[in-house]
N, C-alpha and C positions, 0 to 999 in steps of 0.2 A: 717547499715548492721547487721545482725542474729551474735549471737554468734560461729555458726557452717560455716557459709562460712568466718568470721574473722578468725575462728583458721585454717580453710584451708587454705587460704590464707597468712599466717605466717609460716605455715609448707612448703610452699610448695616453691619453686624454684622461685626467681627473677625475671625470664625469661624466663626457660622452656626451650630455644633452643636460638641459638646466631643470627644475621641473616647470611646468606651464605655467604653475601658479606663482611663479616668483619671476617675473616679467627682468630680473636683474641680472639675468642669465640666459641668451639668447641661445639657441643651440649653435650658431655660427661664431660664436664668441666662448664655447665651452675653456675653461682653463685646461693648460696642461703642466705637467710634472714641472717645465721649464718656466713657469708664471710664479712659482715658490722660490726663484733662484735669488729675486733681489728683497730688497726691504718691502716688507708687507707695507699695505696702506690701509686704512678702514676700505677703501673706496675697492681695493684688490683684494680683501677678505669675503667681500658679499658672494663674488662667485665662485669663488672657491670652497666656501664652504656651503655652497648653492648646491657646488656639481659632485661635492662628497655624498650627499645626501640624492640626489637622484642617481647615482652610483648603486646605493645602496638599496634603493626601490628598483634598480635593472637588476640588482643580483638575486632580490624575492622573484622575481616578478620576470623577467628575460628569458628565464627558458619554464618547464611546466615541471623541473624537480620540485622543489619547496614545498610549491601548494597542490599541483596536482597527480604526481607520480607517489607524491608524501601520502595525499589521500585516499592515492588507489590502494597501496601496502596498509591503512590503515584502518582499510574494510569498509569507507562511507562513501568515495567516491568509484567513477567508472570515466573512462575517457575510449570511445569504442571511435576508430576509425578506419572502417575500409580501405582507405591509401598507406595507412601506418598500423600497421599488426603490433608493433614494439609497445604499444600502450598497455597491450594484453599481455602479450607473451614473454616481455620482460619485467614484469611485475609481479602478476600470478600464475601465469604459466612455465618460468624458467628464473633464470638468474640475472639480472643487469648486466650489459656488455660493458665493460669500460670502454669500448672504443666506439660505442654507441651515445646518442640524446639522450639515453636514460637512464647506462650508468655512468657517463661522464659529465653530467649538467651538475646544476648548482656546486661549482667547487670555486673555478678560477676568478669566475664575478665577484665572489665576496671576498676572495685577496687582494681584487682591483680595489675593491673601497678602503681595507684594510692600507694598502699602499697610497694610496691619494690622503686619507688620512691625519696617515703617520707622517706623510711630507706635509703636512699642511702643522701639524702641533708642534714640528723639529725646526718651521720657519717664524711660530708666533713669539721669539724672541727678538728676532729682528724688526719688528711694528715697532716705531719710536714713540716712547708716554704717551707723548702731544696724541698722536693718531688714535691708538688702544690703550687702555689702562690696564696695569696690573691685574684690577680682578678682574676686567676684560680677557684676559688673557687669561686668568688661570677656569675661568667660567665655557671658556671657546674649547679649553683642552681637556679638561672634564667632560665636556659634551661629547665631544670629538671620540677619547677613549669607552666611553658610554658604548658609544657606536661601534666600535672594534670589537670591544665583549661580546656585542649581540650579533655580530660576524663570526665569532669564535663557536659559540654556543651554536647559533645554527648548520654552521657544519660538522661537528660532533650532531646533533640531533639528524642529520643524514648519514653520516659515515660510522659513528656509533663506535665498537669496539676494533674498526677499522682504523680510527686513529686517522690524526690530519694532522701537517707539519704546521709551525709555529712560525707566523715568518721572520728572517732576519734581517736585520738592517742591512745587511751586507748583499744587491739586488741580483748579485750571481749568485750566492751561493744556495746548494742544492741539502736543502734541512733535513735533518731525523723526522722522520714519522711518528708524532707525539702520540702513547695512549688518551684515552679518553678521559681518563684521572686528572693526565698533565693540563691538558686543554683546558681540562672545566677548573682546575683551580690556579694555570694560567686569565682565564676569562676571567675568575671571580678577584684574585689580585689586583687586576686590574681596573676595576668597576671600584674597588676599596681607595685605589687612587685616584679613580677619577672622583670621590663621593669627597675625598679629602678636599683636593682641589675646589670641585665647588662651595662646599663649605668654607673655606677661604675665601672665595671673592664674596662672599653676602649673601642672602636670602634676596636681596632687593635688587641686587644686581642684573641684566640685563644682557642678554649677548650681542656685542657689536656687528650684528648682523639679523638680516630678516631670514626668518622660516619658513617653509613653505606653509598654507594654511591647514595641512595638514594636522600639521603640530599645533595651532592657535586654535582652530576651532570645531574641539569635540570637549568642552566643560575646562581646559584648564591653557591657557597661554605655556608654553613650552619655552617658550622666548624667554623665560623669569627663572634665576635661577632655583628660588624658591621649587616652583613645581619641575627644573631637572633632577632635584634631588629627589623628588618623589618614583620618577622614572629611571635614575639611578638603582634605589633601592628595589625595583620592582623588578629590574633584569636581575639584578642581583638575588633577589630571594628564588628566583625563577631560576637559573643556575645552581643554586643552592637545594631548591629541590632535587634538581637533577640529581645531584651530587648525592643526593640524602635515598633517594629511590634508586641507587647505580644496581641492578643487580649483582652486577659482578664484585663490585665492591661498596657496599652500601656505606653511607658515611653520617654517623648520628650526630655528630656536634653541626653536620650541616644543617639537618635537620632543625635544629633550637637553632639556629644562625637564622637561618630560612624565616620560623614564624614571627623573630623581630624585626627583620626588611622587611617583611611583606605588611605587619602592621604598622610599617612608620611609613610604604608607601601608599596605606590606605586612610591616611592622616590619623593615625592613631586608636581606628576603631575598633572595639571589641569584638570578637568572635559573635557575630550572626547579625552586629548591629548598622552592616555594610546596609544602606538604602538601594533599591532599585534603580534608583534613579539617576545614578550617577553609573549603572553599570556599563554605562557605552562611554564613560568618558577614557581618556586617554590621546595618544598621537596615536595618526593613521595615517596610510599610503590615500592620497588623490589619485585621481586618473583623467586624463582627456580624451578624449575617442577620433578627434577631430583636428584641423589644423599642423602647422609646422612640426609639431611635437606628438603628436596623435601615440598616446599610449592607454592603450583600452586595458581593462580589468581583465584579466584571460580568463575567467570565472564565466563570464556571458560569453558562452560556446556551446554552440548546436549542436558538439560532437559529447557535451559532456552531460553525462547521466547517474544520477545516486544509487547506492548500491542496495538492493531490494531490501535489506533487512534494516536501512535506516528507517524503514518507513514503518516495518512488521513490528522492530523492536520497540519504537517510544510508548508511552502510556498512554491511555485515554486522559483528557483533558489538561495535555501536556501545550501550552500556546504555542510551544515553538515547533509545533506542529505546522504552522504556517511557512514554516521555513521550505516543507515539500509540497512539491506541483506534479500534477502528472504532464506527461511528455509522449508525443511520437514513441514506438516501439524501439527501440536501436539494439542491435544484436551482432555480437563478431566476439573470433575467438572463442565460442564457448559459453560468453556469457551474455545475458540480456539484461535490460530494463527499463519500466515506465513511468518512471518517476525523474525528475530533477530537481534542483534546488530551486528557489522560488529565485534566486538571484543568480542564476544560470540563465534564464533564458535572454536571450541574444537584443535587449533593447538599450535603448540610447542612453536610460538610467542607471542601466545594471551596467554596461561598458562604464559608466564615471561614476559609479556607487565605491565612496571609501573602502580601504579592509583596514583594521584595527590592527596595531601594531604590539599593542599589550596594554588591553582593556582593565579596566577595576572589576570586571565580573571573571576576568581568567583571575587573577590577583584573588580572587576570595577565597576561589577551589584552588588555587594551588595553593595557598594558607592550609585549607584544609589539609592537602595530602602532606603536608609539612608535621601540622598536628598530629598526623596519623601515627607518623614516622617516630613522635615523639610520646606518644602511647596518650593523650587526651583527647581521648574520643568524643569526649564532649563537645568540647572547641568545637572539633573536627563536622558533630554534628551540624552542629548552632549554623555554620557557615554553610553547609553543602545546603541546609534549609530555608535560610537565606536566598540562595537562589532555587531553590525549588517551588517554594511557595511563591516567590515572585511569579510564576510561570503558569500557576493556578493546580501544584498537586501540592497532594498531605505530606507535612512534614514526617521526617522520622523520629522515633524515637529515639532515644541516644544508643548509638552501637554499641554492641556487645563484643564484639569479635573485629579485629584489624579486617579478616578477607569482607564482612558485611561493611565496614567501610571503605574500602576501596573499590568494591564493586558501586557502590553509591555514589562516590565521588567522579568513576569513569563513565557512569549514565549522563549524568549533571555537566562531564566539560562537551562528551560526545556532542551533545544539543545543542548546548550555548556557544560552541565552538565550531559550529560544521562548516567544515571547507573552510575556515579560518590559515588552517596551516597543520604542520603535522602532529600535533599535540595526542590528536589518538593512537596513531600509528608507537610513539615514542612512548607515553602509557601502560599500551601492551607489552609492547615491547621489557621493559623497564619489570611491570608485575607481573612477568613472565604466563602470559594471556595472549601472546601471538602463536599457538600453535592448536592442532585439529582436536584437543582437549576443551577448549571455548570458541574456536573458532569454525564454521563451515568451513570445508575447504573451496573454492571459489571455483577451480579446475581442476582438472584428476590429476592436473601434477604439479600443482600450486606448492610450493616451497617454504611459504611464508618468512616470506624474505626479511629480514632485519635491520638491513643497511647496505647502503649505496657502495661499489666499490672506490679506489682511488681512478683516476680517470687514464687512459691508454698514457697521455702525454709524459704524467708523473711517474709511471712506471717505465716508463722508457729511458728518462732521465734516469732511472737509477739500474739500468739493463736487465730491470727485470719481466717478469710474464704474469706472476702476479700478487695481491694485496705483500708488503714485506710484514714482518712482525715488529708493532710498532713499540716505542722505546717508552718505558712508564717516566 
């Protein structure tokens, strides 16, 4: 990171705002970087690691990279606005600006959590017994690093072969631009630390601090460290796919690494014998639409429209066909559409409708693409049908062929994933499927863009004009 967004980001507020749901954390009382300076306290912990975590849902969620520039590049979404051309024309019509909303977003926000933190895990030494207990402590920093890897991994999943630096402790200084290699087995190191750690304070253990309800209620208490370890293991094998599907450098032993996380984050279940009904469990982002804190779902937006062929391409008696609505006409740039997603349209619900942070039905399919990677096409089936037949179509029969199973498995995340986040976009990308070979092209000079640049700021810090070539 630049010298100028490190010292921002040291100046500047923990967390910015507490979340709604954690009434323990006022936004007028947000911690800041100087609240870590003395001995922690149980009582000084709550909001600190309050304001790490709404840090962390301002960096999804604060500007429209992540989820909705992610989902324009990845063919299911549309965001057409008359006052703002840049939705089109720097997505499918040209190249992201760096010194633009949209190719300079989603980068600085999630160094801000990465740095809030890291100051918060470098102060939980100083908590005296009496206050936090050792596995208090090693449970708080496991958690904490949890959160840094899934900061890591989603910016590599925007910047991609552009490479993002690694930050250092050191709050000036101006980092090498890590490849995508280093990041992701940066990320995954770290999630191996943080899984040790929690496995040191107990299964039974507890974190000295409340969560937002986020994390407690969608089927498992997050609060326990028991079920962090399941969420450890599950960014983990999620990373781990990446790493195993990298095109450019594919990595097999991720791959076998991969299908054992993900089956110890899915309590141990066998290939297909994942229940339905636990498929929404996991942590999720909340939202309030309303009040002091008013942070709406940017998803319920009248400007946003699905991309025609979500609706052409699913199956017949496909249920998550519910998922689309038709919509008003909206047309700019070139392109049009009458469809929306059923949790797009602009009501009170869909403003504080959760999103899923990493659900046990993404966890099944990316099992699958794990198995894929590891030549057991069975596995691979048993799971994708698993969630297929949940949904009300005929299972497959076991693939014959790697390309028939991963065309199957990017049907199955496309659905169950829409507008979740960039999971399609990264997909294609990855099984080299983002270009006029499988794809319409969207505008006659749609580029099929691949990944986000570094942003004007970063490149200036290092006096350049543009992306440098980053260090493996």
């Amino acid at each position: 990171m630049n010298k100028f967004t490190i010292i921002a980001l040291a100046a500047a507020s923990l967390a910015a705002a507490g979340c709604k749901d954690e009434p323990s954390a006022p936004p007028l009382n947000a911690p800041t970087v100087e609240a870590v300076s003395g001995a922690l306290s149980r009582t000084s912990l709550q909001p600190l690691a309050t304001g790490v975590l709404a840090q962390d849902r301002s960096a999804v969620f604060g500007t429209f990279t992540y989820l909705t520039l992610a989902g324009i590049l990845g063919r299911d979404v549309y965001r057409i606005d008359a006052s703002e051309p840049r939705y089109v024309q720097e997505t499918l019509g040209l190249n992201p600006d760096p010194g633009s909303f949209a190719g300079g977003g989603g980068f600085a926000a999630f160094y801000t959590t990465i740095r809030a933190s890291t100051s918060l895990i470098e102060a939980l030494p100083s908590a005296p017994p009496g206050e936090v207990s050792d596995a208090e402590k090693s449970a708080t920093s496991g958690f904490l690093k949890t959160i840094n890897a899934l900061e890591y991994m989603r910016l590599i999943e925007l910047r991609d072969t552009v490479g993002v630096p690694i930050q250092s402790t050191d709050a000036l200084e101006v980092t090498a631009v890590s490849c995508k290699e280093s990041v992701l087995g940066y990320a995954a190191a770290l999630l191996d630390s943080a899984n040790t750690e929690l496995n040191s304070a107990g299964g039974a253990t507890k974190l000295p601090f409340a969560l937002p309800s986020g994390f407690t209620a969608h089927g498992r208490n997050y609060g326990i460290v028991s079920n962090l370890v399941l969420f450890n293991r599950g960014v983990k094998g999620k990373v781990d796919v990446l790493r195993a599907i990298n095109r450019k450098a594919p990595n097999a032993a991720a791959a076998t690494a991969a299908v054992a996380e993900l089956t110890q984050a899915l309590g141990g279940a066998a290939p297909g014998a994942v229940s339905g009904a636990t498929f929404q469990f996991g942590p999720y982002y909340h939202f309030v639409a309303s009040g002091s804190e008013a942070t709406a779902n940017p998803r319920a937006d009248t400007k946003i429209g699905l991309n025609p062929t979500v609706k052409t391409d699913i199956l017949d008696g496909d249920a998550r066909a519910s998922k689309i609505v038709s919509r008003s006409t909206i047309t700019g740039g070139g392109i049009s559409t009458s469809i929306t997603c059923a949790l797009c349209v602009s009501t009170l619900a869909n403003q504080e409708a959760p999103v899923g942070i990493l659900r046990d039905e993404e966890l099944v399919l990316l099992r699958a693409q794990a198995y894929i990677e590891t030549g057991n096409l069975a596995a691979a089936t048993a799971d994708v049908n698993s969630v297929r037949t949940f949904y009300g179509l005929a299972p497959y029969a076991t693939f014959t062929s790697k390309a028939a199973a991963i065309t199957a498995v990017l049907y199955e995340k496309r659905y169950s994933l829409l507008y979740e986040g960039p999971q399609r976009w990264v997909d294609l990308r990855e099984y080299g499927r983002l270009n006029p070979t499988f794809l319409r092209k969207e505008t006659l000079t749609d580029p099929f863009n691949a990944a986000f640049p570094l942003p004007r700021a970063e490149l200036n810090a290092r006096n350049l004009t543009d992306n440098p070539a980053c260090t493996p």
